[in-house]
N, C-alpha and C positions, 0 to 999 in steps of 0.2 A: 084131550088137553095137551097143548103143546108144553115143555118142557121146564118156559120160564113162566109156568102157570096163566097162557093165554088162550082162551079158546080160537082165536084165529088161526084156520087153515094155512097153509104154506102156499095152495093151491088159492086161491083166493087172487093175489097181486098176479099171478101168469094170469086168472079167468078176465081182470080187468084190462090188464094190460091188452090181450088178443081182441078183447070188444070193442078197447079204444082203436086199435090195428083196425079191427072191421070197419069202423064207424070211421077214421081218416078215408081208409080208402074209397066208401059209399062215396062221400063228402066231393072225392076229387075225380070219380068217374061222373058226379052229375052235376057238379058243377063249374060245367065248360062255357064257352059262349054257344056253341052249335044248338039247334031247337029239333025236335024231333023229326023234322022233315030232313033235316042234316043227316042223320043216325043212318039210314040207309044208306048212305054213301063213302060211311067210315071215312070221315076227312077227306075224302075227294070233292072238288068242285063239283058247281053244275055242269055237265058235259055241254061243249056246243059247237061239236060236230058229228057227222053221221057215222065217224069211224069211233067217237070216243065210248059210245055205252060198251064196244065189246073190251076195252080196255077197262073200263069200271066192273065188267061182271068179272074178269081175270081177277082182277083186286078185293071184289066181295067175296069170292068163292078159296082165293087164297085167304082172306081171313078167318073163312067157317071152316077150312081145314085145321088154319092155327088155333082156333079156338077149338074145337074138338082135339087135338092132339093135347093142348094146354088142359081140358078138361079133366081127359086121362091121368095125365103125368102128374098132374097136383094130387087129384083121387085115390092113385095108388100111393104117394107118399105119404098122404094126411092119412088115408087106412092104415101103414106102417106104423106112424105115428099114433095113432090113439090106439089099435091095438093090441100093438105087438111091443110095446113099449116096458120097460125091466117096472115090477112094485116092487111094494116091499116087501112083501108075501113073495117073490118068486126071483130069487139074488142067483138062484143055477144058470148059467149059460146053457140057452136053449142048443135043441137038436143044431150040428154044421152039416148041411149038405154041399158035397167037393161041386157037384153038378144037377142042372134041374134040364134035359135035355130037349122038353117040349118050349117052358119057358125061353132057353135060349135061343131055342129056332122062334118063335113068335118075335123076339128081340132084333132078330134078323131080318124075316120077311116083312113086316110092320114099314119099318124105314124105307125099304127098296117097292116097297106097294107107292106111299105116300110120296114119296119123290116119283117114281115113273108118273104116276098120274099127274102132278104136278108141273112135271117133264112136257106130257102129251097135250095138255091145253094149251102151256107155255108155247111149244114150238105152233100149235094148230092158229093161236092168235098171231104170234109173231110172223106165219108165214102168208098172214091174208093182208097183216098190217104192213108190210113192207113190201104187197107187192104193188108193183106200177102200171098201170094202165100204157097203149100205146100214144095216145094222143090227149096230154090232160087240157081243160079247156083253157089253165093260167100256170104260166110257169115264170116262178122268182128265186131269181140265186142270193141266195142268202150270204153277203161276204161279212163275218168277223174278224175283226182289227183289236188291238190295244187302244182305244177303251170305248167302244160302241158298234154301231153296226150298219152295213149297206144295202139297200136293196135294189135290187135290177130289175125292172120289169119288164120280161121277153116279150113285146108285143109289136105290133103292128100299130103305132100311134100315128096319127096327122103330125106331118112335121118335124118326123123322127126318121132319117134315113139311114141304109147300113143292114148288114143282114149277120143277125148274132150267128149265126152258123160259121163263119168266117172271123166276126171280128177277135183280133188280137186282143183287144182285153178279157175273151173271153177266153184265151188257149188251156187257162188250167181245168175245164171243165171236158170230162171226156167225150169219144165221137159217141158213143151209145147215149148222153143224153142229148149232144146235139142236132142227134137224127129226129128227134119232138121237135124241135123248138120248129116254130111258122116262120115260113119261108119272109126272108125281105124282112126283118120283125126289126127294126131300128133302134128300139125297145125307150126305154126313158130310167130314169132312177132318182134316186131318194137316199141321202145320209144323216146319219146323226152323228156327232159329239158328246160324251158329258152331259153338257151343259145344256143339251135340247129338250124342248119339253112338249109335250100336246098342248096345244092352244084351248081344244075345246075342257078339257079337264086337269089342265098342270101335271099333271102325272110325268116323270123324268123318261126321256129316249128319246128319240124317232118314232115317227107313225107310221105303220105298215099298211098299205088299205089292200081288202079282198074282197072279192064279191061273194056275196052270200047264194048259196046253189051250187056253185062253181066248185067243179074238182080244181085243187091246187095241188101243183105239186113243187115242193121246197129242194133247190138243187143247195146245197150246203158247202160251202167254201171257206178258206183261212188263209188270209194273209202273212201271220206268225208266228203264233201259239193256238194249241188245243181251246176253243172253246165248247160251248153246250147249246146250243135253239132249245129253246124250253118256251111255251104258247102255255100259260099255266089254267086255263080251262079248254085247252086241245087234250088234255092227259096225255099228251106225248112230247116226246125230248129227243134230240139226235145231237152224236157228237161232231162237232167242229172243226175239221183235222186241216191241218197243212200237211199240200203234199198226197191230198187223199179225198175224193169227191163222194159225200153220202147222199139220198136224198130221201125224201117220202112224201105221199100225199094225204091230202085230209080235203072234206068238202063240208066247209061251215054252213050251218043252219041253224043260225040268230044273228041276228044284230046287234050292236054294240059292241064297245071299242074293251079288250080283255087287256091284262099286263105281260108282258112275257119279258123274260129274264136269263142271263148265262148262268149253265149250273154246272159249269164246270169251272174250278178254280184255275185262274188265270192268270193271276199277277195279284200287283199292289192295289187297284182300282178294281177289281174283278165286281165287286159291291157297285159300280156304279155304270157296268153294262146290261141298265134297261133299255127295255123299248116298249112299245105297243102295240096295238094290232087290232086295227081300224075296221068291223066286215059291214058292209054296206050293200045299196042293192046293185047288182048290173049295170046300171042305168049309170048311178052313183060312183063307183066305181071307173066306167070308162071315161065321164068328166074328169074325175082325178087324174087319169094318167095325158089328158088335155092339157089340167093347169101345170103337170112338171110340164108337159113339153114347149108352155108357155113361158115356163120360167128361164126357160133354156137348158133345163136338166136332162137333155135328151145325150143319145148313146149309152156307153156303158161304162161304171166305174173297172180297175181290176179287180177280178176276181179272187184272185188268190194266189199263192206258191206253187209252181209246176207243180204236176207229177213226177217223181224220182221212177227211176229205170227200174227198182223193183214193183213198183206200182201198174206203172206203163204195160208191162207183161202181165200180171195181174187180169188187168182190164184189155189187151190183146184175147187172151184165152178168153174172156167172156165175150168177145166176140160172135 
C-alpha cells in the first residue's frame, strides 16, 4: 500500500503510458496510404527502367542493414534498461569497470565492418550506374535555366540541318561527349517556362519524349545556377552544374508519361522547375522529333556556361 493509503502502484501510469507509446506508434507505422505491394519497395516508386531495380536493391538492402543495426542498438538498451535498472532493494552503486577490452574492440570493428560493406556495394552500383556506353542509341542535353528547363535533341531529323559536333551553341559541352553524338545530327529541341503544362495530362513543365527500349543518355548542362535532373520513377538524380558537364544513361522500359522535378535548391521558384517525361514507342518517338521540326524548333538552344580553365584541364587529362 502506497503511503497516502492507496493501493495503486507508482508503476502502473509508466506501464500505461509506454502501451499508449506502443499503440501511437503501431497506429502510424500502418496507417500510411502505401498497400502491401508498396512495402517492398520502402517508399520507392515503381522502377521504369532497366537500370533502376539495381538502385532499389542498393536501397532495400541499405535498409535491412539499418534495420538490423537499429534492432540491436535499441535491444541492448531496452536490456540495460529493464535489467540493470537501480530497485529499491539495491540503492549500492554496482561494480565500475575503468575498461571492458573485448567489448571495446567489438565497438570498433562492428562500425568499420558495416560501413566497408556499405562502402563496397555503394561504389560496385555507382560504378556500373555511371558508366557510359560508346555509342547510346539517343542522346539529350539537358540544359537548366531559372526557372525550367531545355531539351536538345541530338538527332538526325528531316529538315533539321547542322552537325551538333561543331555547332556553337553547343561549345559548353565537352569533346569526349561529342565524339557520340551522330554525324550531321542537326538535332531539334523543346522548351518550357513556368507556366508550361502537358496537354495530355495538365501536369506543370515541359515534355520530354523518349523512346522506350532505347538507351538514353542525359548530357546535363546549366546556364546559371546549380540545379538537380531528378526523372522520379528513374530512381536516379544528377546534379546540374554550371561550368561543369555530367551525364548518365538509363533505358526506359514502360510506357507512360512520369513527373520529374529539380532537387536541388535553386532560387525563389526552385518549387516550380517541373517537367515531364513522355517514353513512347520508337516509332512514336521519331514522329515527335518531326513535329518540332515542323514547328520550326530545329537547331539547338544554348547549352550552358563554358567550362572554366580549371575544368577544361580536368577533362583534357580524361582525355
Amino acid at each position: 500500500m502506497s503511503p497516502n493509503g492507496s493501493d495503486r502502484s507508482p508503476r502502473r501510469p509508466m506501464r500505461r503510458k509506454l502501451l499508449q507509446a506502443l499503440t501511437a506508434g503501431l497506429v502510424l507505422a500502418t496507417a500510411t496510404g502505401c498497400t502491401w505491394e508498396d512495402f517492398p519497395r520502402l517508399g520507392m516508386p515503381t522502377p521504369t527502367t532497366e537500370e533502376a531495380p539495381r538502385i532499389l536493391s542498393l536501397w532495400q538492402g541499405s535498409w535491412a542493414a539499418a534495420l538490423v543495426t537499429g534492432v540491436l542498438v535499441w535491444g541492448l538498451i531496452l536490456w540495460s534498461v529493464f535489467f540493470h535498472r537501480r530497485t529499491r532493494t539495491k540503492v549500492e552503486v554496482p561494480p565500475q569497470n575503468r575498461y571492458n577490452l573485448p567489448i571495446e574492440a567489438l565497438y570498433t570493428i562492428v562500425p568499420l565492418v558495416i560501413v566497408s560493406v556499405l562502402f563496397y556495394f555503394t561504389a560496385r552500383d555507382e560504378s556500373e550506374l555511371m558508366s557510359l556506353e560508346d555509342k547510346p542509341d539517343v542522346t539529350v542535353n539537358v540544359v537548366g535555366f531559372q526557372w525550367s528547363w531545355c531539351f536538345n535533341h541530338v538527332e538526325n531529323v528531316e529538315g533539321s540541318s547542322g552537325d551538333a559536333k561543331t555547332s556553337k551553341e553547343l561549345d559548353a559541352i565537352p569533346k569526349r561527349f561529342k565524339d557520340d553524338f551522330p554525324a550531321n545530327a542537326g538535332g531539334v529541341y523543346d522548351c518550357g517556362v513556368p507556366s508550361t503544362r502537358n496537354p495530355q495530362n495538365n501536369n506543370p513543365g515541359p515534355t520530354l519524349w523518349l523512346p522506350k527500349g532505347k538507351k538514353v543518355r542525359f548530357v546535363l548542362t546549366s546556364r546559371d545556377v546549380i540545379h538537380s535532373f531528378w526523372v522520379v520513377p528513374f530512381l536516379m538524380k544528377q546534379d546540374v552544374i554550371p561550368g561543369h558537364t555530367n551525364a548518365f544513361e538509363v533505358t526506359p522500359n514502360r510506357e507512360g508519361t512520369f513527373m520529374g522535378k529539380c532537387a536541388e535548391l535553386c532560387g525563389v521558384d526552385h518549387s516550380r522547375m517541373l517537367f515531364n517525361v513522355k517514353v513512347v514507342s520508337p516509332e512514336r518517338y521519331e514522329q515527335h522529333l518531326q513535329d518540332l521540326a515542323k514547328k520550326g524548333q530545329t537547331g539547338y538552344v544554348p547549352a550552358g556556361i563554358a567550362q572554366t580553365s580549371h575544368e577544361k584541364n580536368r577533362e583534357t587529362n580524361n582525355l
